[in-house]
C-alpha positions as CSV (number, residue, x, y, z in Angstrom):
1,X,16.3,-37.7,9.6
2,X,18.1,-41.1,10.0
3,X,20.2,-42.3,12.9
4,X,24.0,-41.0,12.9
5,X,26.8,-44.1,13.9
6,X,26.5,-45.2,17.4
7,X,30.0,-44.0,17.8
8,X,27.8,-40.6,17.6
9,X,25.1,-41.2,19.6
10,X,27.6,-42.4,22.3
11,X,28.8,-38.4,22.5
12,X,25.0,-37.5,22.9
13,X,24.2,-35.8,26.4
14,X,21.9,-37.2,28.6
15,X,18.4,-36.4,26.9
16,X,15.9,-33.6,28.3
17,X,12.2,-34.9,28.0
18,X,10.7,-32.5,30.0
19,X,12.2,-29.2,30.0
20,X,14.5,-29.3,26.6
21,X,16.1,-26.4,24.8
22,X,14.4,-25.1,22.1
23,X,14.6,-23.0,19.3
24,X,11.5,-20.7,20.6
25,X,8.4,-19.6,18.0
26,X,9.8,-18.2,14.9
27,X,9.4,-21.0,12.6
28,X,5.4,-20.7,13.4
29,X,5.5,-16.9,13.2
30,X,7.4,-17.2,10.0
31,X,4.8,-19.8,8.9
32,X,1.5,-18.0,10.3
33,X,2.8,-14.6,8.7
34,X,3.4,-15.0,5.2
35,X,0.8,-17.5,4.8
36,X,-1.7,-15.1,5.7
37,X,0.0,-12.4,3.6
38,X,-0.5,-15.2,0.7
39,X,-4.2,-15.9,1.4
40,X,-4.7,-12.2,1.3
41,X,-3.3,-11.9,-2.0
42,X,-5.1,-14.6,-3.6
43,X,-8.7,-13.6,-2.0
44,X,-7.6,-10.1,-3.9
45,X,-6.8,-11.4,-7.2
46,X,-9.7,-13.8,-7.2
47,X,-11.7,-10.3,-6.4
48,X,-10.5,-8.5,-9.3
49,X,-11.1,-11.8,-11.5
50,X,-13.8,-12.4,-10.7
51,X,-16.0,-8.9,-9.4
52,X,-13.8,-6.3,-11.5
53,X,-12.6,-8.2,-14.8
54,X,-15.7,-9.9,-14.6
55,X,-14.1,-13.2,-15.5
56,X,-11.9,-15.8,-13.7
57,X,-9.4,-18.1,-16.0
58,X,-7.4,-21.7,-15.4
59,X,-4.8,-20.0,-14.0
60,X,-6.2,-18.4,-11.0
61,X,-8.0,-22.0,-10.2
62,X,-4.9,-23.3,-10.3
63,X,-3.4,-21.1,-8.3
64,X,-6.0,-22.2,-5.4
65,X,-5.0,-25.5,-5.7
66,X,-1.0,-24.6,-5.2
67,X,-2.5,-21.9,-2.4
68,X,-4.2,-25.2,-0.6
69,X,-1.2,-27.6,-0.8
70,X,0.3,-24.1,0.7
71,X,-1.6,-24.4,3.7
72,X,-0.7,-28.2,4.2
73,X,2.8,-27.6,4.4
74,X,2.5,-24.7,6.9
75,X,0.3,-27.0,8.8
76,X,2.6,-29.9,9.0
77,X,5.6,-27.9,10.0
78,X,3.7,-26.2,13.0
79,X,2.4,-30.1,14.1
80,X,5.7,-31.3,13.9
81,X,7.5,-27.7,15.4
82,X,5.1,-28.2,18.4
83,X,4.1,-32.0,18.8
84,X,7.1,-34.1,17.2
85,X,10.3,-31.7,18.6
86,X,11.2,-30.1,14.9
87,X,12.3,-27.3,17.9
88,X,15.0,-29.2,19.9
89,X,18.0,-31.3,19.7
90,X,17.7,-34.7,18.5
91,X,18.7,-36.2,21.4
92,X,15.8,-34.5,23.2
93,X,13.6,-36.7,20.9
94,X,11.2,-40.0,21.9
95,X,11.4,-42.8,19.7
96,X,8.1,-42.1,18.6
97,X,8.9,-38.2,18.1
98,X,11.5,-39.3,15.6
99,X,9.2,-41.7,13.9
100,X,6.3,-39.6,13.5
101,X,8.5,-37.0,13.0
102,X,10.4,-39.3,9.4
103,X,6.2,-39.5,8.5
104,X,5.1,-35.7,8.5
105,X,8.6,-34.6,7.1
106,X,7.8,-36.8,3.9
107,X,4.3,-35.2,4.0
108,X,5.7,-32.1,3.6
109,X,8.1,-33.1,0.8
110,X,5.1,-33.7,-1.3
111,X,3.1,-31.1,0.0
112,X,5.6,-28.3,-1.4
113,X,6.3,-30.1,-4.4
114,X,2.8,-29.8,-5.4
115,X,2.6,-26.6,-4.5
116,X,5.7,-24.8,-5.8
117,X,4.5,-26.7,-9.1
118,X,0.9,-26.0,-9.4
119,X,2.2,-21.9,-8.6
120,X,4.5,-21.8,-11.3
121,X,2.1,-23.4,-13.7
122,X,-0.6,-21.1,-13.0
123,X,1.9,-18.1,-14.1
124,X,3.0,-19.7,-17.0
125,X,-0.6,-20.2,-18.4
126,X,-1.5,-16.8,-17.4
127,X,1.6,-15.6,-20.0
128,X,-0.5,-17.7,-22.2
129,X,-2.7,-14.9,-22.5
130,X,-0.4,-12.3,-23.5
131,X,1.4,-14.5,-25.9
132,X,1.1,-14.2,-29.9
133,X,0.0,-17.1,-31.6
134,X,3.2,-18.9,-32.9
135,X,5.5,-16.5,-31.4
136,X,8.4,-18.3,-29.6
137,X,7.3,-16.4,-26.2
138,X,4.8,-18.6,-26.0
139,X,6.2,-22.1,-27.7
140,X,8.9,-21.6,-24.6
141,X,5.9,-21.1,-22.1
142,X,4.3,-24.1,-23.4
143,X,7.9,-25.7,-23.1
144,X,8.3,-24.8,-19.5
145,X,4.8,-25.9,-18.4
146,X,6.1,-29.7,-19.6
147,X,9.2,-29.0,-17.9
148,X,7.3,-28.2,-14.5
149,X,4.6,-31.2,-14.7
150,X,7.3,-33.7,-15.8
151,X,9.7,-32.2,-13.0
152,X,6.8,-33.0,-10.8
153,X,5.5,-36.0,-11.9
154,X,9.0,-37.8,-11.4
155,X,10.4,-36.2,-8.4
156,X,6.8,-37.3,-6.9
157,X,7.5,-41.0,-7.7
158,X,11.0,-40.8,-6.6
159,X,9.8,-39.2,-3.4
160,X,7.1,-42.0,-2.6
161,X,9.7,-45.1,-3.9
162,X,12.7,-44.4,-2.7
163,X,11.8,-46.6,0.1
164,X,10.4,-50.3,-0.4
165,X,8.1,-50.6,1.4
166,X,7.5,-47.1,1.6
167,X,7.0,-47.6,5.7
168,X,11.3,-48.1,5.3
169,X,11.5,-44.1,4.9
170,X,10.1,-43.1,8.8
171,X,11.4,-46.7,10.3
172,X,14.9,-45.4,11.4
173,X,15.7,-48.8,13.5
174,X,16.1,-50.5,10.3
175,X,19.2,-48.2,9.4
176,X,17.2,-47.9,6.4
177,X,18.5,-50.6,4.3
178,X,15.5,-50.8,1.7
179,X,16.4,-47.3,0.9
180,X,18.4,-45.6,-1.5
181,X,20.6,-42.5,-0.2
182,X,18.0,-39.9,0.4
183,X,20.4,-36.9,0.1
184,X,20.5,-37.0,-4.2
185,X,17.7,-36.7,-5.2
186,X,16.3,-34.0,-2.6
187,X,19.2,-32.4,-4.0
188,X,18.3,-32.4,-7.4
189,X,14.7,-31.6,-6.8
190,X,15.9,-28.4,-5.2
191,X,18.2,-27.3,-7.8
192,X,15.1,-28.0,-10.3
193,X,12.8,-25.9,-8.6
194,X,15.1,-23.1,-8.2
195,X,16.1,-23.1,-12.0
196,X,12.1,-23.6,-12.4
197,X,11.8,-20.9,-10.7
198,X,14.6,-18.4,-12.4
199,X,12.8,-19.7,-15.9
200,X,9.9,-18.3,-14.9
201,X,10.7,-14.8,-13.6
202,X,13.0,-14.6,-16.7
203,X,10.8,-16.0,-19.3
204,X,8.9,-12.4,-20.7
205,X,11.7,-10.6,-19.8
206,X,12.8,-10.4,-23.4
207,X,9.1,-9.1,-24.9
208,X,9.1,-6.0,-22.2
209,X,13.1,-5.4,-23.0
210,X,11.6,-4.4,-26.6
211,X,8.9,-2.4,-25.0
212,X,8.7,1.2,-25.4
213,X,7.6,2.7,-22.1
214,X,7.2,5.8,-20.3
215,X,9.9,5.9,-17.4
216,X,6.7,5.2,-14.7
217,X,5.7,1.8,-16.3
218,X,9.5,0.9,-16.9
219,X,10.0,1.3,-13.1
220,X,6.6,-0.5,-12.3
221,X,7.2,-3.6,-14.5
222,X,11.1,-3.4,-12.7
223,X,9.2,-3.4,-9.4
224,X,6.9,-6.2,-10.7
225,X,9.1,-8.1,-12.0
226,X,11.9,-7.9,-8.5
227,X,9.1,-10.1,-6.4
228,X,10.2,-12.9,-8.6
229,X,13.8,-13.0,-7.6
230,X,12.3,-13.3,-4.0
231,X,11.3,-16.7,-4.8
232,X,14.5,-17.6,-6.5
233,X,16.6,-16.2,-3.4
234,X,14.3,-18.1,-1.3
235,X,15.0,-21.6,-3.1
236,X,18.7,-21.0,-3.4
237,X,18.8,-21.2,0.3
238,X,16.5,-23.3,1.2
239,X,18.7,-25.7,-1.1
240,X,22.0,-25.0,1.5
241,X,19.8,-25.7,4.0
242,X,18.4,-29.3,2.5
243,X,22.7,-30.0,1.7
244,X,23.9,-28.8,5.2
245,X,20.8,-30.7,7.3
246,X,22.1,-34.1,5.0
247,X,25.2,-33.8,4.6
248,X,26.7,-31.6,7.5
249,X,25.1,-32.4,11.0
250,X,23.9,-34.9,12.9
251,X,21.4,-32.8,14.7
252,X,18.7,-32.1,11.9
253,X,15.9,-31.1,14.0
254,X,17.8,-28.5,15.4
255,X,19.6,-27.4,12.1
256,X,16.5,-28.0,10.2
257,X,15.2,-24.7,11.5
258,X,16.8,-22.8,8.7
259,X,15.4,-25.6,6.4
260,X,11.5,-25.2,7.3
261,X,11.7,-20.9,7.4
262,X,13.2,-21.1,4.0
263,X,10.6,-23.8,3.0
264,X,7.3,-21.7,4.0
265,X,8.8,-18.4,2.6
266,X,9.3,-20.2,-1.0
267,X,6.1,-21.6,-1.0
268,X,4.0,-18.8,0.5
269,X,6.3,-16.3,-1.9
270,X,5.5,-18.5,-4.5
271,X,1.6,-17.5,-4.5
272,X,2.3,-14.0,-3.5
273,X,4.4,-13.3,-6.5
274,X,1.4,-15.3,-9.3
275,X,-1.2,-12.4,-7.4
276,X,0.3,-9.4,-6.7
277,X,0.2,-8.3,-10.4
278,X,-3.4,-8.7,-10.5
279,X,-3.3,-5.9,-7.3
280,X,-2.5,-3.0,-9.9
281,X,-6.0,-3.5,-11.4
282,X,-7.5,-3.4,-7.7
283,X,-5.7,0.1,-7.0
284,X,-6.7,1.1,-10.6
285,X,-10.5,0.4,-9.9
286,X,-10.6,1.9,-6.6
287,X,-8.6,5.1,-7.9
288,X,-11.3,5.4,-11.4
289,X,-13.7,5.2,-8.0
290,X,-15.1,1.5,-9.5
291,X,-15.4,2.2,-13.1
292,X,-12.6,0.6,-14.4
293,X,-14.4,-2.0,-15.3
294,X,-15.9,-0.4,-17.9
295,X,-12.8,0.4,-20.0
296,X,-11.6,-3.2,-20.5
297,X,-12.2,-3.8,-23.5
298,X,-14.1,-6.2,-25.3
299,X,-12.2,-9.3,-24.8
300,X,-15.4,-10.9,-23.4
301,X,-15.0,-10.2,-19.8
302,X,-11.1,-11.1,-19.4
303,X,-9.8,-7.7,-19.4
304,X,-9.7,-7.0,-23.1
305,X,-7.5,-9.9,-24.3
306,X,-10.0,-9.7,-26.9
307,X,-9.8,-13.8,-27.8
308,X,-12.3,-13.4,-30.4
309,X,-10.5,-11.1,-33.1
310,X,-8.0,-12.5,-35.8
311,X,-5.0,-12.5,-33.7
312,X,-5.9,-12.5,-30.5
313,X,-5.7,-8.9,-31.0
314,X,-9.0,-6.7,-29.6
315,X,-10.3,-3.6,-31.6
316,X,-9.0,0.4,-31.2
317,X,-12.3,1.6,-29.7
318,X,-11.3,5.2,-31.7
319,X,-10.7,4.0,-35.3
320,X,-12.6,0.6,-35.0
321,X,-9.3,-1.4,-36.6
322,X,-7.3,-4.2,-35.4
323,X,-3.7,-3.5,-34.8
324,X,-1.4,-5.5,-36.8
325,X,2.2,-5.4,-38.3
326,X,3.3,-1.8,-38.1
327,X,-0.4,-0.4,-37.4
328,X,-0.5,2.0,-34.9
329,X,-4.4,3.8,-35.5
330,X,-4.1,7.5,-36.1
331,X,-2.0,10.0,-35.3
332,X,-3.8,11.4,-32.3
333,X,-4.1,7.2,-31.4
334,X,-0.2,6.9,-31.6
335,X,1.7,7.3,-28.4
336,X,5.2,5.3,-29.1
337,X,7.0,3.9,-32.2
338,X,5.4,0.6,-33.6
339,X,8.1,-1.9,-32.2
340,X,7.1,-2.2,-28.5
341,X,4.4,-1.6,-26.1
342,X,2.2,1.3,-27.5
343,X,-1.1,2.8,-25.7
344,X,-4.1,4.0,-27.5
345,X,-6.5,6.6,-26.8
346,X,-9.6,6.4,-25.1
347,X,-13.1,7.7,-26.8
348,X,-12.7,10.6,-24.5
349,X,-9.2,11.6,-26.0
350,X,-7.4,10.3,-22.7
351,X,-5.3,7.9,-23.0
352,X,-6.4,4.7,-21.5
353,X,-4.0,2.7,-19.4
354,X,-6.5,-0.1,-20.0
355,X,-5.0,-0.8,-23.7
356,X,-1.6,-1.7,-24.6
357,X,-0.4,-3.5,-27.7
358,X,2.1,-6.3,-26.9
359,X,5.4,-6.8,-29.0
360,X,6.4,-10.1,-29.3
361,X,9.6,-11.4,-30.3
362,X,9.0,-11.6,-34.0
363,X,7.6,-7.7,-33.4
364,X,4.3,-8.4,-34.6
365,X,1.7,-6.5,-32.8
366,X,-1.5,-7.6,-30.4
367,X,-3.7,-5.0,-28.1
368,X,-4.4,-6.4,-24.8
369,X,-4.9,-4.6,-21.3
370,X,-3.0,-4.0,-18.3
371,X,-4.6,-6.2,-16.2
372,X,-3.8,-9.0,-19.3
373,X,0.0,-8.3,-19.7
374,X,0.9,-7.5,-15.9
375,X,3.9,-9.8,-15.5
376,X,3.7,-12.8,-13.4
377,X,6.4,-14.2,-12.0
């Protein structure tokens, strides 16, 4: 927020310090609500990580992390909603309401930085489990984790100095001059978290396109995968919002209403989206009535990823082999043809939703579980 031209200001009304118009409580209900939708999720994936799977794994600590730097932004948008006037006109503003209000806002700019990044890397390294060993799935997840950190790293710097002293950024009477323009690059760090974000939710769409699926786990991977777009959609307007508050009005407290709803719902979806794949396992275990446990394999407590086999690949509990190129166990083991996603039989003769073989893009084979390959987004 910087000072329009006094030929503005001169149109101003007369301002309202005790009794202004405000925008009312949605921003904080907005805020309240989906960040306790998103610390719900995360206690439940850390639950099945940790009690069900039996093991927990970078990515969900990660995950935390984004979840805490979560909870600072929603915290510094209800402070400044309620204390600093984010809820009225700018004219309705103290000098000191518009100063402290320049030092929480970029607060928050780092806050959701940090947190839309740390999210997206904690999905990223949980593909990591589910992809092959040189396969280009995963030499393009290790690609996008750089893109993410570096993304970070310098919009984080730019952030912090594009102000010297930094103290410039929330002193509005100096009409900013040790500043450069602060619309670009806010700007640009939008559009890179959006397209971030699309890389993400697009990233292992090729490896289930050359699954082989009954029509029930096509339509729950099509579910799955549909929370991601929330998070793109999110970003996409919370971008017009960042442009119009710059670019189009004077009054950005008042605009900026738009810009802090759109702000909590990307971050908050952001963690919501990394943990509601881990649910399917929590429904799972609760509908085996807490034995699914116990049909994950052997992948040392992390679901049956089965780490310790040539491969990555764990073994077909029926015919004790590893899958490979074009193995798919026995006949009674084989469900679908060898390119795709194929299930294998449980030692009772059931199948067992437990154990899937992953394609890759090459089309080489690897068994992992359910609760491994879930997509995140």
């Amino acid at each position: 927020m910087r000072l329009p031209p006094a030929e503005i200001r001169a149109q101003w009304p007369t301002p309202n310090y005790t009794n202004p118009t405000t925008r009312g409580p949605g921003v904080i209900i907005v805020e309240l609500f989906t960040l306790a939708i998103a610390i719900v999720c995360l206690v439940l994936r850390l639950y099945v990580r940790m009690r069900i799977i039996g093991k927990s794994g970078l990515d969900d600590w990660i995950m935390v992390a984004s979840m805490f730097f979560a909870i600072g932004v929603s915290i510094c948008v209800i402070l400044a909603t309620k204390f600093y006037g984010w809820d009225r006109h700018i004219w309705d503003l103290t000098l000191p309401q518009m100063i402290q209000g320049r030092q929480i806002s970029i607060a928050i700019q780092a806050l959701f930085l940090l947190s839309s990044s740390l999210a997206k890397v904690s999905i990223l390294v949980s593909y990591l489990r589910i992809a092959p060993r040189d396969s280009k799935f995963r030499r393009l997840t290790n690609l996008s984790i750089i893109l993410v950190v570096l993304g970070c790293v310098a919009h984080f710097i730019v952030l912090w100095a594009q102000c010297l002293p930094t103290s410039s950024y929330w002193d509005i009477l100096n009409n900013h001059r040790d500043c450069i323009p602060e619309g670009p690059p806010l700007l640009i760090q939008s559009i890179m978290t959006v397209l971030t974000d699309f890389i993400v939710w697009v990233l292992p769409l090729p490896t289930f396109f050359h699954a082989r699926l009954p029509f029930s786990q096509r339509l729950a991977l099509i579910v799955l995968f549909s929370f991601g777009l929330f998070v793109v959609f999110a970003g996409s307007l919370r971008t017009y919002w960042i442009y119009y508050v710059i670019e189009k009005t004077y009054d950005p407290t008042w605009e900026g209403f738009n810009l802090w709803i759109w702000t909590a719902l990307e971050a908050h979806l952001g963690v919501i989206c990394g943990c509601v794949p881990w649910l399917k396992s929590l429904v799972t275990f609760k509908k085996t009535g807490g034995t699914s446990s116990a049909r994950t394999g052997t992948g040392g407590g992390t679901g049956g990823m089965g780490s310790n086999m040539p491969g990555g690949g764990s073994k077909n509990r029926v015919s004790g082999k590893t899958p490979g190129d074009g193995y798919l166990g026995s006949p009674t083991d084989r469900k679908f043809p060898s390119r795709g996603i194929h299930t294998l039989t449980d030692i009772d003769g059931e199948r067992s939703d437990d154990d899937i073989a992953m394609a890759s893009y090459d089309g080489s084979h690897r068994t992992s579980s359910t609760a491994e390959i879930t997509p995140k987004f």
